[in-house]
C-alpha positions as CSV (number, residue, x, y, z in Angstrom):
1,X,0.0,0.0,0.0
2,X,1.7,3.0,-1.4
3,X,1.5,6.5,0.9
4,X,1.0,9.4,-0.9
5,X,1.0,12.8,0.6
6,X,-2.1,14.8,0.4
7,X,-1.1,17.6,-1.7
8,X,0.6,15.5,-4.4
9,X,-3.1,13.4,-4.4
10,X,-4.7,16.5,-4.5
11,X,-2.3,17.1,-7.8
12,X,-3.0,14.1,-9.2
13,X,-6.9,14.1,-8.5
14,X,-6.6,17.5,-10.3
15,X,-5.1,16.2,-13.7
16,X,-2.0,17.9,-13.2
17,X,0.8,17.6,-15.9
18,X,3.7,18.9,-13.8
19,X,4.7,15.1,-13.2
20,X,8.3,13.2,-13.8
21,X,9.6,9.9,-12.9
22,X,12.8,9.9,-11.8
23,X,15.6,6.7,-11.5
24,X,18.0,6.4,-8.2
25,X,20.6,3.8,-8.8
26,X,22.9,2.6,-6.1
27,X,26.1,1.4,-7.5
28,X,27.7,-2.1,-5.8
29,X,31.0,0.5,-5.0
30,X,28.2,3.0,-3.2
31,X,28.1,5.4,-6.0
32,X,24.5,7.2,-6.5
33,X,23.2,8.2,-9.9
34,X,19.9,9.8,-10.6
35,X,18.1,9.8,-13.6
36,X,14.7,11.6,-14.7
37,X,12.5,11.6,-18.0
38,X,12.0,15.3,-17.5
39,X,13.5,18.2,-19.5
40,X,15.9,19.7,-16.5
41,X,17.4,18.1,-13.4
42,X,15.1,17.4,-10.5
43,X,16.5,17.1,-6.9
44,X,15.7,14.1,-5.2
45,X,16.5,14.5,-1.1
46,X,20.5,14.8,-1.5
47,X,20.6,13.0,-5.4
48,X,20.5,15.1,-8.6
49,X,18.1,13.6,-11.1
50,X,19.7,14.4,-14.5
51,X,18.1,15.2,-17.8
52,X,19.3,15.2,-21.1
53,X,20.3,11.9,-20.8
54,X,17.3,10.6,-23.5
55,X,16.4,8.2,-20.6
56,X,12.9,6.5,-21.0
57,X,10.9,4.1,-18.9
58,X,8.7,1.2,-19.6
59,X,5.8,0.5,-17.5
60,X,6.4,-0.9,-13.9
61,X,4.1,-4.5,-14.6
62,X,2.9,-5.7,-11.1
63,X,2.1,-9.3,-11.1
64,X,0.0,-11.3,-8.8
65,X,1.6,-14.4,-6.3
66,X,5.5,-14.9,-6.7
67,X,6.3,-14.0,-9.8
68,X,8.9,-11.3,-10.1
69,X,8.0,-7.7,-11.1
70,X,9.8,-6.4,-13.9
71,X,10.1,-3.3,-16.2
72,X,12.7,-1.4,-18.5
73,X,14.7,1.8,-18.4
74,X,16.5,2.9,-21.6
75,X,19.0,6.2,-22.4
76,X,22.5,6.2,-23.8
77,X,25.6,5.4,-22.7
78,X,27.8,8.8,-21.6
79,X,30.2,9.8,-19.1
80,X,27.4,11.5,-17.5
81,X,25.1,8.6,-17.0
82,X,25.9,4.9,-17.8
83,X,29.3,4.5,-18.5
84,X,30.1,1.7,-21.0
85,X,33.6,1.0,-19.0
86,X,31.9,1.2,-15.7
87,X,29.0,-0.8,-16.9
88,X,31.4,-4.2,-18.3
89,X,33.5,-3.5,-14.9
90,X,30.5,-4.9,-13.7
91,X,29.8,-1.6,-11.3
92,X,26.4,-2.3,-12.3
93,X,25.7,-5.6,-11.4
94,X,22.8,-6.1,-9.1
95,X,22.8,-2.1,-8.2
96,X,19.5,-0.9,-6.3
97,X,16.8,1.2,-8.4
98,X,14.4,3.3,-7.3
99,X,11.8,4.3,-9.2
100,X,9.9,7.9,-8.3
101,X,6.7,9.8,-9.0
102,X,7.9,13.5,-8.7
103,X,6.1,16.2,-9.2
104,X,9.2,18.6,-10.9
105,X,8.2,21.7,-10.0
106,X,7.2,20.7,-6.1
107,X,10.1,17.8,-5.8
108,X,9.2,16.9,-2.1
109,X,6.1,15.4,-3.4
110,X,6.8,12.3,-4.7
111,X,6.3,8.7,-4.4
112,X,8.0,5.4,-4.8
113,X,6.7,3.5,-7.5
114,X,8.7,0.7,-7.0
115,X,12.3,-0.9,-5.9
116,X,14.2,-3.6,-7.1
117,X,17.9,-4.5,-8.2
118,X,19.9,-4.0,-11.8
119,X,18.8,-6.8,-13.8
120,X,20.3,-7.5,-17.5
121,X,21.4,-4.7,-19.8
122,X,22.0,-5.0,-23.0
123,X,24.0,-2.9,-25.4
124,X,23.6,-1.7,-28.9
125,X,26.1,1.0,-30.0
126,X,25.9,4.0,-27.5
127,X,22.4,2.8,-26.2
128,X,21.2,0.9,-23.6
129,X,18.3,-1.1,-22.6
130,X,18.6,-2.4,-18.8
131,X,15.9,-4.8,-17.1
132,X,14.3,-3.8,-13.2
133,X,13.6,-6.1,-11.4
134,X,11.3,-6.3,-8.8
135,X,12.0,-7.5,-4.7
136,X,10.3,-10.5,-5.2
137,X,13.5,-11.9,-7.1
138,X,15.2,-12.7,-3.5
139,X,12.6,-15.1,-2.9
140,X,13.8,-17.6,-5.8
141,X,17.3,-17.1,-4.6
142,X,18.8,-20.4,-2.9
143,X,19.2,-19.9,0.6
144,X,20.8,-22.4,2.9
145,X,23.4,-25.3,2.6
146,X,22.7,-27.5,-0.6
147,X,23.7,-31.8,0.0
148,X,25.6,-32.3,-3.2
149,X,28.8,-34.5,-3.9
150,X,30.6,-30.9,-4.7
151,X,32.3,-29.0,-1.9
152,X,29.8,-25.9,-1.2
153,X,32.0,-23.7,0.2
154,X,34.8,-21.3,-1.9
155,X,38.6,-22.2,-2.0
156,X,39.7,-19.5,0.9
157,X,36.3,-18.7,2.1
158,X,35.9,-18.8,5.9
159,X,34.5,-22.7,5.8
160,X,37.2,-23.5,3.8
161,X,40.1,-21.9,5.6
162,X,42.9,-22.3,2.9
163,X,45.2,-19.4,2.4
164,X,45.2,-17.9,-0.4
165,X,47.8,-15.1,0.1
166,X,50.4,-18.4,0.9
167,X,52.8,-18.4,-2.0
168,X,51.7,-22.0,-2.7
169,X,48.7,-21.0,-3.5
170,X,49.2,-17.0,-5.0
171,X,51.8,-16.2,-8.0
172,X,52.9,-13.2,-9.2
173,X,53.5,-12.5,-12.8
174,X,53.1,-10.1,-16.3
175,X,51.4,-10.5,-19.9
176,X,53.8,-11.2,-22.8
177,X,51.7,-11.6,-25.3
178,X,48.0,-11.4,-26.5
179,X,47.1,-14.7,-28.3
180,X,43.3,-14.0,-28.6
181,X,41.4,-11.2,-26.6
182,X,41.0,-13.0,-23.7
183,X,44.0,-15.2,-24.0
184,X,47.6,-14.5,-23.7
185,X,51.2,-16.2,-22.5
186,X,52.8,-15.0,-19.2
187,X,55.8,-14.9,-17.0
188,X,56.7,-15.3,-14.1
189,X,54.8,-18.6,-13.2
190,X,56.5,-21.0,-14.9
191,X,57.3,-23.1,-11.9
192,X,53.9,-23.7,-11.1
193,X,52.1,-27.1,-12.3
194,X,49.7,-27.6,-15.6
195,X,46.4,-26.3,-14.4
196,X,47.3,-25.3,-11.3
197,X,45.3,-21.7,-11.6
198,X,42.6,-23.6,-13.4
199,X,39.3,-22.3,-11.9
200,X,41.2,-19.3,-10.2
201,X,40.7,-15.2,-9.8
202,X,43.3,-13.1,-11.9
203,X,43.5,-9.5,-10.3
204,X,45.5,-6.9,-12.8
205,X,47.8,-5.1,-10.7
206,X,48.7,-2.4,-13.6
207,X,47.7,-1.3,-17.4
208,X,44.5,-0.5,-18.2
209,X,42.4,-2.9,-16.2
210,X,44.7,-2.7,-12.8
211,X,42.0,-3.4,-10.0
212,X,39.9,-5.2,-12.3
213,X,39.4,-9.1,-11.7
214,X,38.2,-11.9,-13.8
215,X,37.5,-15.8,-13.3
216,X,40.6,-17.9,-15.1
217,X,38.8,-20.8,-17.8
218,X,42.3,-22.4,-18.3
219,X,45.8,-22.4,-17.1
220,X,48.2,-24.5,-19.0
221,X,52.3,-24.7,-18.9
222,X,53.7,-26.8,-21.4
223,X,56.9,-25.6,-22.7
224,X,55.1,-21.4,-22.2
225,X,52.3,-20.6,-19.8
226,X,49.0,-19.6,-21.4
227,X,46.3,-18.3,-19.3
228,X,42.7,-18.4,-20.8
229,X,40.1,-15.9,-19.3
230,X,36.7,-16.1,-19.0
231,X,35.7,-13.3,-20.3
232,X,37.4,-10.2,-22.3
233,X,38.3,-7.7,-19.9
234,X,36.2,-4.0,-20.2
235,X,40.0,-2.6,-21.3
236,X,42.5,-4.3,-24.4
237,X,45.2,-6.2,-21.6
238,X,48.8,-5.1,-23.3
239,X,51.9,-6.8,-22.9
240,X,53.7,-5.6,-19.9
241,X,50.3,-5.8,-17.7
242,X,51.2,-7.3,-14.0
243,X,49.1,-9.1,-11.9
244,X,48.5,-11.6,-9.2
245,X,46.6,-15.4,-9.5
246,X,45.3,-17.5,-7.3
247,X,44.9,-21.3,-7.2
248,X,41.8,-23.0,-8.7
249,X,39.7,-25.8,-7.3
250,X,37.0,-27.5,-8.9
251,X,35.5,-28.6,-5.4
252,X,35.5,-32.1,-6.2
253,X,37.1,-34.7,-2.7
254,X,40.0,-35.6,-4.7
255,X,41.4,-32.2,-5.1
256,X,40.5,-31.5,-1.9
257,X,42.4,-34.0,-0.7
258,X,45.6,-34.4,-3.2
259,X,46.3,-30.6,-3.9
260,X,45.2,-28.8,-0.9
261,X,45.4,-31.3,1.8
262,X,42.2,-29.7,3.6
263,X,40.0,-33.1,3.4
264,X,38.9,-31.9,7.0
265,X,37.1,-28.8,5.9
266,X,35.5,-30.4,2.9
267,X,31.9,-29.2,2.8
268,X,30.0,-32.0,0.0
269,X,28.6,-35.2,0.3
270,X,30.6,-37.2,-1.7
271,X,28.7,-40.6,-0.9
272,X,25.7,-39.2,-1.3
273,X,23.6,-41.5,-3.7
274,X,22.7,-40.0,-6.7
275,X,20.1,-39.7,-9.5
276,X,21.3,-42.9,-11.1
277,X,21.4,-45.5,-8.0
278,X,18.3,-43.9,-7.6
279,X,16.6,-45.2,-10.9
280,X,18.6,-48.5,-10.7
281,X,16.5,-51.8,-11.0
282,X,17.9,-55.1,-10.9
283,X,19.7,-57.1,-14.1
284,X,20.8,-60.3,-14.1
285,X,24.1,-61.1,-14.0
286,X,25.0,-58.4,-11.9
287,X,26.9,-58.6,-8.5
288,X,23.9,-58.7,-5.4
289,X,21.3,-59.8,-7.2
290,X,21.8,-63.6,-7.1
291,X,19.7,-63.7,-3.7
292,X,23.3,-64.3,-1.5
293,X,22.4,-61.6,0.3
294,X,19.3,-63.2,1.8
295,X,21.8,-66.7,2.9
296,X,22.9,-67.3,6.3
């Protein structure tokens, strides 16, 4: 039930055309950003709602039960708004919206249409087209501890209690060469095993994308060390580019136990039985199912 003050009702109720909406977005770093559809900049509290920025709204769509809420903003991609750097930094990912029903020439009367979180946002040219969605999302979020075979906890979390800044487990070294755009050979790890940063975090240290980190797909030293990312990073990596790597794990009980020696804070259920003991039915011929088990 939303609350709206009296003299904006009495605005509304009037037929009054001095009305804007206006988009707060909380950044992940705590950077706040306001948008408006209006022709000049609204203030918002302590946030300036900018104009100019050809941003546009969809219709907030409400829906009944569970299902998640959901609606669109659009504008283009500028210094001043969205920045296309910031935005495939991932700054953006999961920020808070808020979504306002100002009146622009009275901006204390207002009221919140709706909140929700930075959903996708896709990219064409110097535009923008990013999805809101609504609180309801959280609900179809997995909460609690999951029995799998897989470890559930991350190598160096708090439940798994490996130490990642140990030099076992951290190296140190620069980009040679670009081989693709998220490929390239490096030095400086050479005396670390074949696939040992498998399944890592690579942090750049310097160039273009220093403080900048990205998941590593593949890590392989045979005769020159290649390092396969994930992703392309949001600036070109140059030769010369430092950074740090961690070790990889792919949460399964051997690697637990052969590489990291940490079989004690293993977090799956390795014996856990699983879909296909589970639809098994006897054959003959196979081991148990000659009746020896019901002998004395």
């Amino acid at each position: 039930m939303r609350s709206i003050p009296s003299a904006l009702q009495a605005k509304l109720d009037s037929g009054v055309t001095t009305l804007c909406r206006c988009w707060i977005v909380t950044r992940r770093d705590g950077v706040n950003q306001g948008f408006t559809d209006h022709d000049d900049d609204v203030l918002l509290g302590a946030v300036i709602c900018r104009a100019g920025t050809g941003l546009d709204g969809s219709e907030v769509t409400a829906k009944h039960g569970m299902a998640v809420d959901t609606s669109d903003m659009s504008g283009a991609l500028s210094d001043d708004t969205l920045n296309e750097d910031d935005l495939a930094a991932g700054l953006y990912d999961s920020a808070s919206v808020e979504l306002w029903l100002a009146d622009w020439s009275e901006p204390a009367l207002r009221v919140l249409l709706a909140k929700g979180t930075l959903g996708e946002v896709k990219r064409d040219g110097t535009a923008f087209v990013a999805e809101l969605r609504g609180l309801s999302r959280v609900l179809g979020e997995e909460r609690g501890r999951l029995y799998t075979t897989i470890c559930g906890a991350d190598l160096g979390d708090g439940k798994c209690r490996i130490d990642l800044t140990s030099p076992s487990y951290r190296g140190s070294g620069t980009v040679v060469a670009m081989t693709a755009s998220s490929s390239f050979t490096a030095g400086g790890l050479e005396t670390f095993a074949d696939g040992w940063f498998t399944a890592g975090k690579l942090t750049f240290t310097s160039g273009a994308n220093a403080g900048l980190a990205m998941e590593v797909k593949a890590h392989r030293n045979a005769g020159s060390v290649v390092i396969d990312l994930w992703q392309t990073m949001p600036q070109p990596v140059a030769p010369g580019d430092g950074f740090t790597v961690t070790a990889g794990c792919d949460k399964r009980l051997a690697t637990c136990h052969d590489r990291f020696d940490n079989i004690v804070n293993f977090r799956g259920f390795p014996h856990i039985p699983g879909n296909d003991f589970v639809l098994r039915y006897p054959v003959a011929g196979e081991p148990g199912n000659d009746g020896s088990s019901l002998q004395t």
